[in-house]
Structure formats: structure tokens, C-alpha cells
KOLKELUM-351935 format. One record per residue: residue in one letter; residue number from 1; x, y, z of N, C-alpha, C, O in turn. Coordinates in Angstrom, 2 decimals, padded with zeros to 5 digits. Example, Ala and Ser with C-alpha at 12.3 -4.5 7.8 and 13.67 -1.06 7.14 Angstrom:
REM residues 2
(pt a; 1; (013.19; -005.69; 007.80); (012.30; -004.50; 007.80); (013.20; -003.30; 007.80); (014.24; -003.32; 008.46))
(pt s; 2; (012.85; -002.25; 007.08); (013.67; -001.06; 007.14); (012.90; 000.03; 007.87); (013.41; 001.14; 008.04))
END
This chain:
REM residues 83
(pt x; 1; (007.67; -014.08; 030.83); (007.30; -012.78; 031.38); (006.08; -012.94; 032.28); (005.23; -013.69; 031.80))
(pt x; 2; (005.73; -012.29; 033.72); (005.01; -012.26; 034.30); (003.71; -011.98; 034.10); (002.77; -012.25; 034.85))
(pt x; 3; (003.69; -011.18; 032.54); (002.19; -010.54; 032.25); (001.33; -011.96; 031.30); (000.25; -012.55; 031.31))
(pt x; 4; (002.37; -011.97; 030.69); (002.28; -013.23; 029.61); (001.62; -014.42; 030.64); (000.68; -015.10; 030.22))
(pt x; 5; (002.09; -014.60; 031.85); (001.51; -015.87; 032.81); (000.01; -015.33; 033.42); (-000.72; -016.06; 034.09))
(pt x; 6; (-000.22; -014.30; 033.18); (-001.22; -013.69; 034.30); (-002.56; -013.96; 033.98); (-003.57; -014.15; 034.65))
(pt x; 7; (-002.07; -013.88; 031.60); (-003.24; -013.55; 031.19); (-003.72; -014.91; 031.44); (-002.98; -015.78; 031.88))
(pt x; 8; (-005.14; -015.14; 031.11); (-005.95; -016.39; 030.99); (-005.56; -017.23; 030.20); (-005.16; -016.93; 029.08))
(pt x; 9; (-005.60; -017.99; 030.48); (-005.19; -019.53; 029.68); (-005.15; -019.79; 028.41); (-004.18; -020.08; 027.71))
(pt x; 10; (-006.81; -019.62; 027.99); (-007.41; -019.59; 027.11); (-008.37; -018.91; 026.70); (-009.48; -019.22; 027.10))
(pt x; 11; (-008.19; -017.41; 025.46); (-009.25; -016.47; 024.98); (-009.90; -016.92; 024.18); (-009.34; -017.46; 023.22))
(pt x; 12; (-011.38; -016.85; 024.25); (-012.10; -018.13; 023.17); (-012.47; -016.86; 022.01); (-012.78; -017.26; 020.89))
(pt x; 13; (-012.45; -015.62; 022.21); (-013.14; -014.41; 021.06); (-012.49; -013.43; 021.27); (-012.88; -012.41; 021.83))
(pt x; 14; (-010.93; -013.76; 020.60); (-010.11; -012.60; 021.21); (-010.50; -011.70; 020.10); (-009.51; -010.96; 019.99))
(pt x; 15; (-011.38; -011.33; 019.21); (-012.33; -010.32; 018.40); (-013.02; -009.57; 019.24); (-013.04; -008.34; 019.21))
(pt x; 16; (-013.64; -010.29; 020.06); (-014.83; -009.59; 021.05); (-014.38; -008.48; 022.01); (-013.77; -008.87; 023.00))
(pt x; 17; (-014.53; -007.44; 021.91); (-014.28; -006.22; 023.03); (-014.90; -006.62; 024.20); (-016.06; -007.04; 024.16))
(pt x; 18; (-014.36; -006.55; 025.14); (-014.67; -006.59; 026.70); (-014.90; -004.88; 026.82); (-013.95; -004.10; 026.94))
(pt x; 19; (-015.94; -004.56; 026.78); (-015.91; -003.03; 027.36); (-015.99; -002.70; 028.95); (-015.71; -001.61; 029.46))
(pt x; 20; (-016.36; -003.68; 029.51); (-016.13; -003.45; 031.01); (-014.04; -003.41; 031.60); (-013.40; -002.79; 032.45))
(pt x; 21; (-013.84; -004.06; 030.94); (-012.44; -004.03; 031.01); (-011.92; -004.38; 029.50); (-011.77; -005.57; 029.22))
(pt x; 22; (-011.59; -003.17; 028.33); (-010.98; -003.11; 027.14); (-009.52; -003.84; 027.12); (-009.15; -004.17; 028.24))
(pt x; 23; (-008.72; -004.12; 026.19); (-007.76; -004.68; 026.25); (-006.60; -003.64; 027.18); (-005.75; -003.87; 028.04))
(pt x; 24; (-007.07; -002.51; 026.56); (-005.67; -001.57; 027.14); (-005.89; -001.21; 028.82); (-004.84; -000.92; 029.39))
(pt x; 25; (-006.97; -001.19; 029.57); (-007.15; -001.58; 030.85); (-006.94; -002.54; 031.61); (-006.82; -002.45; 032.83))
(pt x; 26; (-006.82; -004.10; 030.57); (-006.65; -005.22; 031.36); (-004.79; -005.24; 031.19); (-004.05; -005.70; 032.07))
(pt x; 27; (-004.39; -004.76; 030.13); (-003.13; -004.60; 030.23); (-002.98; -003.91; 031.38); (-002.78; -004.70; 032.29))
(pt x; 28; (-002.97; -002.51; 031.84); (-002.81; -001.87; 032.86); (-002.88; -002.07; 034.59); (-002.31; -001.62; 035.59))
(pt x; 29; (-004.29; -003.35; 034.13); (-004.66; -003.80; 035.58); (-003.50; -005.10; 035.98); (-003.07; -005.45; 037.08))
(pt x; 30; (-003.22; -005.62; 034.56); (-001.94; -007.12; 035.02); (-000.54; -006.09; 035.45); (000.28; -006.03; 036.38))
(pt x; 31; (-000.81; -005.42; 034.29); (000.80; -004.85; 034.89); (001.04; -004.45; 036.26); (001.94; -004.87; 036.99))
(pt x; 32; (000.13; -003.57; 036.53); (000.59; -003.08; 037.77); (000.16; -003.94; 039.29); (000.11; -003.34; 040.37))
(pt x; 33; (-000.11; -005.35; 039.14); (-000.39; -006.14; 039.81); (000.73; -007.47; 039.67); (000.48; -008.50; 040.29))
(pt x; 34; (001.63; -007.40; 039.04); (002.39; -008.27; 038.71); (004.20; -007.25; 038.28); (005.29; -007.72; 037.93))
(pt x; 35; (003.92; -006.23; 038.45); (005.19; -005.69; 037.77); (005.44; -004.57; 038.94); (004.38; -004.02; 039.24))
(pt x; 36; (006.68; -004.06; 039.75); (007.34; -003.08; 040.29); (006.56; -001.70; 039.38); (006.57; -000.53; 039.79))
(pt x; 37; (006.19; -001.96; 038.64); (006.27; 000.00; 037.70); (004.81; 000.15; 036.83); (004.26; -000.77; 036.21))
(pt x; 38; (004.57; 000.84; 036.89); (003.25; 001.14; 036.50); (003.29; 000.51; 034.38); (004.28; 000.12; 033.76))
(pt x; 39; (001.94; 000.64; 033.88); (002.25; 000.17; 032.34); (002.51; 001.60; 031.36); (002.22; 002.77; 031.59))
(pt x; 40; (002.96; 001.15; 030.55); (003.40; 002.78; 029.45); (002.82; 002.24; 028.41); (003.38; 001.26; 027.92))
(pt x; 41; (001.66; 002.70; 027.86); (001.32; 002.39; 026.36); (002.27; 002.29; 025.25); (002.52; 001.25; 024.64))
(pt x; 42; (002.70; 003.23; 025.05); (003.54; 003.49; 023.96); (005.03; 002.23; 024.54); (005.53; 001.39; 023.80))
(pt x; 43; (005.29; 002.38; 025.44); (006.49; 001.93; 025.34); (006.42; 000.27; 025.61); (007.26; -000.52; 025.21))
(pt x; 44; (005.09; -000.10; 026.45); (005.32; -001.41; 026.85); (004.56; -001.99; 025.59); (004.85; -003.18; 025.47))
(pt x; 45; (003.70; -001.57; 024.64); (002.54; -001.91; 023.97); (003.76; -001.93; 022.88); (003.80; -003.07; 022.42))
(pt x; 46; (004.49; -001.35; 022.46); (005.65; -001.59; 021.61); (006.60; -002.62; 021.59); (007.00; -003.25; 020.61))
(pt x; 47; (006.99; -002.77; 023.09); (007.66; -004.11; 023.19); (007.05; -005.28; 023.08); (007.53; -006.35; 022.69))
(pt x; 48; (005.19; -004.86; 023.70); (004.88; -006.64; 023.38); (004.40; -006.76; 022.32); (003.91; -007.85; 022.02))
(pt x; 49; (004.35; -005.60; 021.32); (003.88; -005.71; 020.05); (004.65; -006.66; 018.91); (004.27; -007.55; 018.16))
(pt x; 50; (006.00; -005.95; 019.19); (007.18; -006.72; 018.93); (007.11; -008.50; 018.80); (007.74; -009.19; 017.99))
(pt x; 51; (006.08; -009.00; 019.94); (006.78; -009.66; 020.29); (005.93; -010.70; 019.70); (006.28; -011.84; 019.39))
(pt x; 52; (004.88; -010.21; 019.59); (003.77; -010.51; 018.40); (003.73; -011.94; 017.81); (004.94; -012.19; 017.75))
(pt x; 53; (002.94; -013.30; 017.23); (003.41; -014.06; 016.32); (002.00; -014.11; 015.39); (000.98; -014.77; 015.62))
(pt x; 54; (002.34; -012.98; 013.97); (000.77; -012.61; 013.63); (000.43; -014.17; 013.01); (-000.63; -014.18; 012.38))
(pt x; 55; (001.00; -015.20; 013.06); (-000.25; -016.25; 012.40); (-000.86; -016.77; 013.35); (-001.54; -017.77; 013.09))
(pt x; 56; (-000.81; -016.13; 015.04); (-001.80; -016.83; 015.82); (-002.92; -016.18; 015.60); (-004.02; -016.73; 015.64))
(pt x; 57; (-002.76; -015.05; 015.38); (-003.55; -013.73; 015.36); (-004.33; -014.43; 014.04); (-005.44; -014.91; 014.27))
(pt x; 58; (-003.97; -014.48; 013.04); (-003.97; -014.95; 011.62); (-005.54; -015.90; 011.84); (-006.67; -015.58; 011.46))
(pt x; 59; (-004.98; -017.50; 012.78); (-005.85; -018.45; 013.06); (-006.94; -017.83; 014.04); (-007.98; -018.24; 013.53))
(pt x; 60; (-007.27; -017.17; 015.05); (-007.75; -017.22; 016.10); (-008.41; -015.96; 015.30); (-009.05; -015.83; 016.34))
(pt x; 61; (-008.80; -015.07; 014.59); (-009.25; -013.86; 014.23); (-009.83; -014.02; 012.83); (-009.25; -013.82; 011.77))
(pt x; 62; (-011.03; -014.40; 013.03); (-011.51; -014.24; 011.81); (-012.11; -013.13; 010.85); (-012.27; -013.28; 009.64))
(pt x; 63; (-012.44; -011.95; 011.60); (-012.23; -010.39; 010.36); (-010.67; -010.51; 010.42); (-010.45; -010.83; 009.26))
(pt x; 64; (-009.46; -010.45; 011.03); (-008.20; -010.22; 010.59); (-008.10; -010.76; 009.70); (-007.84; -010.20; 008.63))
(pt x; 65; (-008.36; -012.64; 009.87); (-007.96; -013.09; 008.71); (-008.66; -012.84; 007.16); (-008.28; -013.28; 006.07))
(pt x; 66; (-009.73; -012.05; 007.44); (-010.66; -011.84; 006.30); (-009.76; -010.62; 005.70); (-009.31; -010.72; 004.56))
(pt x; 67; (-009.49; -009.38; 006.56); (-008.97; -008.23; 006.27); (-007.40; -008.40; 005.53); (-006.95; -007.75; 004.58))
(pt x; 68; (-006.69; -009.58; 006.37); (-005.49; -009.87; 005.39); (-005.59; -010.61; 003.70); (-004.99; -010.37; 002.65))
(pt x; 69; (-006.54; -011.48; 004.07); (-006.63; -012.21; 002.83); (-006.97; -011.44; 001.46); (-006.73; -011.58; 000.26))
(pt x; 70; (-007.76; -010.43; 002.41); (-008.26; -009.39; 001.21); (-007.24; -008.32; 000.36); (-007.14; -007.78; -000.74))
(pt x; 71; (-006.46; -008.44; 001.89); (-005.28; -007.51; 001.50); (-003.73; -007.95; 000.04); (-002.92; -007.47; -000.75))
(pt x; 72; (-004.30; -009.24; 000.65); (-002.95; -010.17; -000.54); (-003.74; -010.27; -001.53); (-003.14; -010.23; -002.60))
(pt x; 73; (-004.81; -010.37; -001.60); (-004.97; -010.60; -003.20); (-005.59; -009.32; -003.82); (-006.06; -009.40; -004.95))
(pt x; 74; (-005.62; -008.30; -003.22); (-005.60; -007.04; -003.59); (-004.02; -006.49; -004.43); (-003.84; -006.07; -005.57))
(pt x; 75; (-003.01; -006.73; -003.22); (-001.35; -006.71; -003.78); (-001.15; -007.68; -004.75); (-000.47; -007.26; -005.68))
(pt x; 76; (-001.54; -008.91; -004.86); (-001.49; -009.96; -006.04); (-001.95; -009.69; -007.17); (-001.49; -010.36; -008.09))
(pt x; 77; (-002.84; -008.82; -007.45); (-004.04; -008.31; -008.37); (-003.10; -007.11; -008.80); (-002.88; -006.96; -010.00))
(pt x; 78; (-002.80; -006.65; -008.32); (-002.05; -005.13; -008.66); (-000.59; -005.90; -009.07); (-000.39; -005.94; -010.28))
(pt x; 79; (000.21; -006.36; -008.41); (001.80; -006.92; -008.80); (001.45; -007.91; -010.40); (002.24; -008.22; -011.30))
(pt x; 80; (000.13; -008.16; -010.28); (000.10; -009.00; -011.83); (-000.55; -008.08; -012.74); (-000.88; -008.53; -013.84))
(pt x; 81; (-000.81; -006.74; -012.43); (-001.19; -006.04; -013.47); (-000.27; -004.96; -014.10); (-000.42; -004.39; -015.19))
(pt x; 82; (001.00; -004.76; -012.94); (002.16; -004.23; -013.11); (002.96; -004.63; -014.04); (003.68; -003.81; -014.62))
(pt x; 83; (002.97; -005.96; -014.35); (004.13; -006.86; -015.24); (003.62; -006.65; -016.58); (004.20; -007.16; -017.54))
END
């Protein structure tokens, strides 16, 4: 996909907010510089959500990975107190 080639190579703090250009602006600014049709939140942010592979997200995000880890052994803690 054309957007997928546009972005940068390599995000070294994909945690870090860019507030001069937020994620959902730099989406907006590739799209419509690389794509016939303007961007749709809902609809394009759905498809590439989709398209997603959360254990990069997983490695490269360290509150995510803090927020998931917390999350499984929260469900682990509860599924072994269920039995």
C-alpha cells in the first residue's frame, strides 16, 4: 500500500506524541499526498487497524506492553480464582 511506503522507515518512540503533527494528521497529510481521495477516520483507520500485527506494537511499546501484561495476569488471577 502506498501509505504503508510513505511512512518513515524507522519510528524510534512510536509512544511519543508528535503534537506538531499527531498521528491522525500525519495519516491525513500521507493520504492525501499519495492517494486519489481524501482520508476517512472511521473508515480508513478501521481498515488499517485491521491490519494491525499487535506483537510489533507489543515489542516496540513499552506502557502497551506494561498495560497488557498487567492485563493477563489480572485475567489469570481471576480465571484461577474462578475454578
Amino acid at each position: 500500500m502506498k501509505i504503508k511506503k510513505a511512512f518513515p522507515p524507522k519510528i524510534h518512540n512510536p509512544e511519543t506524541v508528535n503534537f506538531n503533527e499527531p498521528p491522525a494528521k500525519l495519516l491525513e497529510r500521507l493520504y492525501s499526498s499519495h492517494m486519489p481521495r481524501s482520508y476517512k477516520k472511521v473508515v480508513n483507520g478501521k481498515e488499517f487497524f485491521s491490519k494491525l500485527d499487535p506483537n510489533i506494537a507489543y515489542q516496540k511499546c513499552p506502557k502497551l506492553k506494561e498495560l497488557l501484561d498487567k492485563m493477563l495476569n489480572l485475567a489469570k488471577k481471576s480465571q484461577s480464582t474462578a475454578t
